[in-house]
N, C-alpha and C positions, 0 to 999 in steps of 0.2 A: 497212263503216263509211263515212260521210259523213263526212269531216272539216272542218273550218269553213275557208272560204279567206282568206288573210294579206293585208290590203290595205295599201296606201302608207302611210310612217311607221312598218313591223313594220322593226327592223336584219336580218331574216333575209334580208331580198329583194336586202340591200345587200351582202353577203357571198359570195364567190367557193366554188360548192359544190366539195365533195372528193369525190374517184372512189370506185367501192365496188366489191366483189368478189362473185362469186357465193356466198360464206357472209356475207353481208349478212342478217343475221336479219330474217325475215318477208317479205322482201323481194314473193314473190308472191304476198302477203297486203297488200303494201300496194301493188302495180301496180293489184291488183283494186280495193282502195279508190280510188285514184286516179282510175280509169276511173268510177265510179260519182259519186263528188266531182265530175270533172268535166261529167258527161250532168246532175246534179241543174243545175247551174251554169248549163247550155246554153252550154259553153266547145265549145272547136275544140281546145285542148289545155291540157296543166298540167303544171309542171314542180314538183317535190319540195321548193324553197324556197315554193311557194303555200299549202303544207302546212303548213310548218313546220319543212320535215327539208333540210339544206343536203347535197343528196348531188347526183350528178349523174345525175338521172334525170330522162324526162318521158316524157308520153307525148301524143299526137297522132290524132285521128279527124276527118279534115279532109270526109269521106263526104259531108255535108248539102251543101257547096258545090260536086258535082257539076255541079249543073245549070251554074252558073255561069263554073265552072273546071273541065271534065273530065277533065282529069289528077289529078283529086281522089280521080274515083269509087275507091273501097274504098281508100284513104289510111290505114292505119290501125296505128300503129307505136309502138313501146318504145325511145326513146332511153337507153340506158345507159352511164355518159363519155365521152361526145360532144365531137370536137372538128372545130371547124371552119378546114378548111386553104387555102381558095382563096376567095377573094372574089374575083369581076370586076369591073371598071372601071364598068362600064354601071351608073346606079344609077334606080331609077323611084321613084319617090312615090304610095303609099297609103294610105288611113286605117287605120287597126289601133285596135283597143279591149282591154283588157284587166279576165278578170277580179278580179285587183290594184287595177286604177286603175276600179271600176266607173260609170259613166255618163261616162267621159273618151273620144273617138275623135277621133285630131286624124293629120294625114297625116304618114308618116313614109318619108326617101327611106331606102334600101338596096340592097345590089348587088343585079342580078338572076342572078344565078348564085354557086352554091355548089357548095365539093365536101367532105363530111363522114366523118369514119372514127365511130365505134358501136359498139355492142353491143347484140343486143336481149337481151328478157328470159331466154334461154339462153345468153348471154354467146356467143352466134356473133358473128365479127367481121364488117363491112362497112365496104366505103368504096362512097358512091355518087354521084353530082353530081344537083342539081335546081336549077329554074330556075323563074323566073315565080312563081307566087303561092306553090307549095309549098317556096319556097327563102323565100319572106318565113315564112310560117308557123313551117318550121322557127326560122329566126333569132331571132323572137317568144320562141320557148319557150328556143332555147338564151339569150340574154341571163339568164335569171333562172336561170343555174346560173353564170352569169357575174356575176352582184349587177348588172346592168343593167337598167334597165325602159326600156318604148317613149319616154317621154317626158323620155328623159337626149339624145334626138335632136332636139328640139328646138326652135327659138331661143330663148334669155333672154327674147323679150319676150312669147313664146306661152307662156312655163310662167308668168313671172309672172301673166300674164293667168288661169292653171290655179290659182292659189294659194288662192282663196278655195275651192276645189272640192277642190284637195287636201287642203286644211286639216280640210274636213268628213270626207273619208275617212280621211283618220288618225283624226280623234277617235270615229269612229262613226257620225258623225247623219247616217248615208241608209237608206235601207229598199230591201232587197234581198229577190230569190225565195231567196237563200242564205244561210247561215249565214259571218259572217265573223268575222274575230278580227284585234284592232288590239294595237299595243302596249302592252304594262303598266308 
């Protein structure tokens, strides 16, 4: 299943997800969807409030930006309640887009190092640190199991500037290759 993805102005994005367990009905029915929701998309990843489902999942296939970032190649992972333990000081600035906030890409600073505990989709436990771009990625996706989006980072007078743009994707009126769903 494709499921239609939740753009800016849905309350679901603003909501801090809840942890779920591995008797999480359907649950590997709905990674699969995810994964599929997200490649129609041409997203990098997607997290379970993009959906609709305020849980704490996402998932991540950073693969395509190989070329660019090789620490990428076969990137390809199941966050399940995710929590993020160590930020470092160092913070770098990159553009990030999301697709939430579709046709918005505006630079967003964040630590460059992370250190993260998980579950993937067998509820095996990990804890592992990433740095450089695959520590931003992750961060992207964890924020929206956090009711956080990229553009709660930054300044008052660059979102103001975002408002006429926000304002259309809350209401609808952009034309996407995907199927979205705004608030009712």
């Amino acid at each position: 299943m494709i499921y239609p993805v939740v753009v800016y102005g849905h309350p679901v994005l603003r909501k801090v997800a809840i942890s779920i367990d591995k008797d999480y009905e359907g649950l590997e029915q709905l990674i699969a969807d995810m994964w599929n929701t997200m490649y129609k998309a041409d997203g990098l990843g997607l997290a379970a409030p993009q959906i609709g489902k305020s849980i704490r999942l996402f998932v991540i296939d950073a693969d395509v930006l190989k070329d660019e970032f090789p620490e990428l190649a076969g990137f390809k992972k199941v966050f399940i309640n995710a929590q993020i333990e160590f930020l470092e000081s160092k913070f770098e600035s990159t553009a990030e887009g999301c697709l939430s906030l579709p046709m918005i890409n505006e630079k967003v600073k964040r630590p460059s190092r992370i250190r993260i505990k998980y579950q993937d989709e067998h509820f095996n436990h990990y804890e592992e640190e990433y740095d450089g771009f695959t520590a931003r990625v992750i961060q992207h996706e964890y924020d929206h199991i956090e009711g956080k989006l990229f553009i709660d980072y930054l300044n008052p007078f660059k979102r103001f500037m975002l408002k006429g743009k926000l304002n259309r994707i809350a209401k609808g009126e952009i034309e996407l290759a995907y199927q979205i769903k705004i608030a009712e």
